[in-house]
Each structure stands twice: as C-alpha cells, then as structure tokens.
MMTF fields as JSON, N, C-alpha, C and O atoms, coordinates in Angstrom:
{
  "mmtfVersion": "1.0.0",
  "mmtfProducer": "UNKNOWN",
  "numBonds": 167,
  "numAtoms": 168,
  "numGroups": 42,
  "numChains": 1,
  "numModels": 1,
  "chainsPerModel": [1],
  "groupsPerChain": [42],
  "chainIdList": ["A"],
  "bondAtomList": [4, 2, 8, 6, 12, 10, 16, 14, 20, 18, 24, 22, 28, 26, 32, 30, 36, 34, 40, 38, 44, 42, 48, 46, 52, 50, 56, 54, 60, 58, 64, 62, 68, 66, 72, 70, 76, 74, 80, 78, 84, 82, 88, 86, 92, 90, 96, 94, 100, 98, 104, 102, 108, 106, 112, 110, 116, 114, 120, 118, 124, 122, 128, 126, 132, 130, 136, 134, 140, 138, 144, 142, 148, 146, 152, 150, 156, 154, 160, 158, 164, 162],
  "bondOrderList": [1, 1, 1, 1, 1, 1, 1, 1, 1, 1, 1, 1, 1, 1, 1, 1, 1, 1, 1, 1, 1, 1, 1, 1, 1, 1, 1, 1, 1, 1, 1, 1, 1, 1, 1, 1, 1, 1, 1, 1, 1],
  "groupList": [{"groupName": "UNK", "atomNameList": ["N", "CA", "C", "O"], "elementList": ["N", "C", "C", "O"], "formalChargeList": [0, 0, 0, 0], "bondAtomList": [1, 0, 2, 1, 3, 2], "bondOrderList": [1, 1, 2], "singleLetterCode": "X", "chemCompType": "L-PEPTIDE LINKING"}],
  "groupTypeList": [0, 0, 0, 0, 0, 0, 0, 0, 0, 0, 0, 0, 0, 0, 0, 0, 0, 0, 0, 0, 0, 0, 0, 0, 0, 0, 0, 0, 0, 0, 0, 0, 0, 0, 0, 0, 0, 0, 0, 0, 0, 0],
  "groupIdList": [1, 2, 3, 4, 5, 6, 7, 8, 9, 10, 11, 12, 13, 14, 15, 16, 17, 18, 19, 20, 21, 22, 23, 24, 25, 26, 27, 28, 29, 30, 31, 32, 33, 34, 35, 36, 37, 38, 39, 40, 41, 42],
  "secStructList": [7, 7, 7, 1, 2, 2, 2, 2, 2, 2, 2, 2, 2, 2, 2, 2, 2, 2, 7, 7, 4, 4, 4, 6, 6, 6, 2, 2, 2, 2, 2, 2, 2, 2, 2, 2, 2, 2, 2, 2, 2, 7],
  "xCoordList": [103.134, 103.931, 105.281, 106.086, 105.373, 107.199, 108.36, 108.215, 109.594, 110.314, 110.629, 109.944, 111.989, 112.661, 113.413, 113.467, 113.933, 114.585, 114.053, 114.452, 112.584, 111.832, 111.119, 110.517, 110.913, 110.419, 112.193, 112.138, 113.211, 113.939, 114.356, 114.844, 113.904, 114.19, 112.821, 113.079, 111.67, 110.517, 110.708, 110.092, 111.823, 111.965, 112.846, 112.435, 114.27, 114.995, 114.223, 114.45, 113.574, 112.993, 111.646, 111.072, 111.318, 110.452, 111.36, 110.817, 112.771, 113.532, 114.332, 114.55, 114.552, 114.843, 113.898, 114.286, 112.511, 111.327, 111.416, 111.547, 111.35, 110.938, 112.238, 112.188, 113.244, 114.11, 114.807, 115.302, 114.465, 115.104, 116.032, 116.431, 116.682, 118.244, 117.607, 118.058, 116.657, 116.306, 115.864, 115.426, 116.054, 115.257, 116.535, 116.322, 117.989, 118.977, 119.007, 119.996, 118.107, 118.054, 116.537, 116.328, 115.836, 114.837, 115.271, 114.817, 116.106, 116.88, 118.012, 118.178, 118.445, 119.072, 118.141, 118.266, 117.337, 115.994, 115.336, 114.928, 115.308, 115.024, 115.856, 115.634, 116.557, 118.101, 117.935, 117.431, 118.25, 118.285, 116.676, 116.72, 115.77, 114.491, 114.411, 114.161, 114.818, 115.114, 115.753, 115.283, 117.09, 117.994, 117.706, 118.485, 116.813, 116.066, 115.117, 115.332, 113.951, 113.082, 114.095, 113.723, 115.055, 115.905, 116.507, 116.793, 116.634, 117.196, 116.319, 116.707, 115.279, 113.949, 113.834, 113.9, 113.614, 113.155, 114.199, 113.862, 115.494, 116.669, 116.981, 117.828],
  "yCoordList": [134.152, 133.049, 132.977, 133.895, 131.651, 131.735, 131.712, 130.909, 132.324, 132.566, 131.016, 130.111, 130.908, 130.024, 129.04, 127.886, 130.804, 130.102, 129.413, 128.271, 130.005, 129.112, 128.192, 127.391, 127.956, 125.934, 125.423, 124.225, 125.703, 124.948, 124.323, 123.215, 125.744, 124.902, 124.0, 122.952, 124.048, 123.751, 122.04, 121.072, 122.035, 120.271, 119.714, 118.74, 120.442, 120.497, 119.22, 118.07, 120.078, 119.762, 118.865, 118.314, 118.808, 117.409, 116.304, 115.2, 116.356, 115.252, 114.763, 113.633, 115.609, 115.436, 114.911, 114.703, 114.774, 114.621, 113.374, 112.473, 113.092, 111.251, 110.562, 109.347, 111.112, 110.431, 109.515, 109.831, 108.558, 107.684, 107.116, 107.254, 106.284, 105.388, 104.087, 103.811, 103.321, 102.331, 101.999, 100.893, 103.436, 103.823, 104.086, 104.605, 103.724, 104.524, 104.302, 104.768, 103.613, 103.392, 103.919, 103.627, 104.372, 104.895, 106.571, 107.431, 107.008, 108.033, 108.643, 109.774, 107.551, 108.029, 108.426, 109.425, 107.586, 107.793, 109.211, 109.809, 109.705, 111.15, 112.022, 113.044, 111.702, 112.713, 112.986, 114.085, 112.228, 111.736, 112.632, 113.567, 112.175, 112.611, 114.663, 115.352, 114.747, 116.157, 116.7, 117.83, 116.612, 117.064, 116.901, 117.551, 116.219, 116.1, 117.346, 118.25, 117.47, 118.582, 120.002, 120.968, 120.143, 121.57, 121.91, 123.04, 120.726, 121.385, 121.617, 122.39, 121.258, 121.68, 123.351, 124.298, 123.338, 124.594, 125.907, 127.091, 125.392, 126.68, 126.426, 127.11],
  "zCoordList": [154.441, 153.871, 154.593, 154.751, 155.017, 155.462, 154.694, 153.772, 154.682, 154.368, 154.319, 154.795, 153.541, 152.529, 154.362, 154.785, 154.974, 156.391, 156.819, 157.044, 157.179, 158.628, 157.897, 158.612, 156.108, 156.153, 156.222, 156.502, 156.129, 155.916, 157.238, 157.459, 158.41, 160.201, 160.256, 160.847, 159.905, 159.965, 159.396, 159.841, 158.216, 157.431, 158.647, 159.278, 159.032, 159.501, 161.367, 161.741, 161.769, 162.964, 162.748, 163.687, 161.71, 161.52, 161.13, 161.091, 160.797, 160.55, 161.935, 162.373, 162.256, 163.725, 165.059, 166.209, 164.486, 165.331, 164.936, 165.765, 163.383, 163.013, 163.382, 163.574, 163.488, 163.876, 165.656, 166.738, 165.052, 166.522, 166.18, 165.024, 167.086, 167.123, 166.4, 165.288, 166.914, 166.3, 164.939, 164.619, 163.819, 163.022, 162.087, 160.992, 162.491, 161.622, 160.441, 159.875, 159.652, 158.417, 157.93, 156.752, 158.343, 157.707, 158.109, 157.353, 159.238, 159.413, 157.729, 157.272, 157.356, 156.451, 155.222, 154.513, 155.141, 154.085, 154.073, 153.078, 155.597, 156.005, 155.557, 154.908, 155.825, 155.305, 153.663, 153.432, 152.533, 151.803, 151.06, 150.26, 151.462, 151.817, 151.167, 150.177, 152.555, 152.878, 152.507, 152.375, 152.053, 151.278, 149.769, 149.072, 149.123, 147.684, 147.732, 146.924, 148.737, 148.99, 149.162, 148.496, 149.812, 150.176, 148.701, 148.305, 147.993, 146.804, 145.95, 145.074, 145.847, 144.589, 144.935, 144.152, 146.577, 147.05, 147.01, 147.031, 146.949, 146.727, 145.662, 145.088]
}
C-alpha cells in the first residue's frame, strides 16, 4: 500500500499532467478538485 506521501505526489502529478494553458479554467476545477480529495485523505 502507498503511503499518504506518494498518493499525494501521485494526485499532485496527475494534476499537473491534465493540466494545459488552454484549459485554465478546467485547471482551476483540478485544483479545487484535488485539494477537496487531499483533505478527505489527511
């Protein structure tokens, strides 16, 4: 099982993967997104 660290680089770098420039608003949705999931999980 992975540690708490490596899903949080693991969300971390899939948000950074979906993310493009042309996208800065479904970018914030990611953010937003991800930062809802990081807090259930800590």
């Amino acid at each position: 099982m992975a540690s708490l660290v490596d899903q949080h680089e693991q969300v971390e770098k899939g948000l950074l993967e979906l993310r493009t420039p042309r996208e800065g608003q479904s970018a914030i949705l990611e953010d937003a997104l991800g930062r809802a999931v990081l807090d259930t999980v800590y």
